[in-house]
N, C-alpha and C positions, 0 to 999 in steps of 0.2 A: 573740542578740537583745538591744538596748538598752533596759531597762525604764525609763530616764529623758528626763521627758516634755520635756527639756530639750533633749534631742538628738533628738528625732524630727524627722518632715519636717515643712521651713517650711509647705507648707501645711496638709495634711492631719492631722500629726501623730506617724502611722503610725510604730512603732519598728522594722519588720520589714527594710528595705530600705538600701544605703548611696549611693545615687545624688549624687553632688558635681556642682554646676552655681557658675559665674562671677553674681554679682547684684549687679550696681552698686559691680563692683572688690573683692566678697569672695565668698570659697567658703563655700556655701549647702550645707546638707545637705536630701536631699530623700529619697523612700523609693524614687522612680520616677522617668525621663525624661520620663512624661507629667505629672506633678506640675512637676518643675521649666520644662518647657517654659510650663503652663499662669500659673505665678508671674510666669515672665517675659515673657508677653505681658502680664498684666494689669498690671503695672510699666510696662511700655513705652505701654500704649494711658490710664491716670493720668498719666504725665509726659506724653502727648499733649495730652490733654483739660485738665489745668489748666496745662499749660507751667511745671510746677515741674523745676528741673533735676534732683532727688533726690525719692526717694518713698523714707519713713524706715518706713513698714509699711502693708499693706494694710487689716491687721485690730485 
């Protein structure tokens, strides 16, 4: 387990998991496929809604 808050999941945090997902042309560490799916709808439906080509962080 990775105790650095550095490397936890993009969204959650969580250190416990190693889940790698693709996010805007780089590998994202995430703890879960539900984590990393969830990132990347809210990424996709942000560049929907304000028609920016890149979304540089949600949070």
């Amino acid at each position: 387990m990775n105790d650095d808050p550095a490397e936890g999941c993009l969204l959650c945090g969580a250190t416990w998991g190693s889940y790698s997902a693709p996010v805007q042309g780089r590998s994202e560490r995430f703890c879960c496929d539900a984590c990393a799916r969830f990132y990347l709808l809210a990424i996709e439906e942000a560049r929907r809604q304000s028609g920016w080509e890149r979304v540089d962080r949600l949070f």
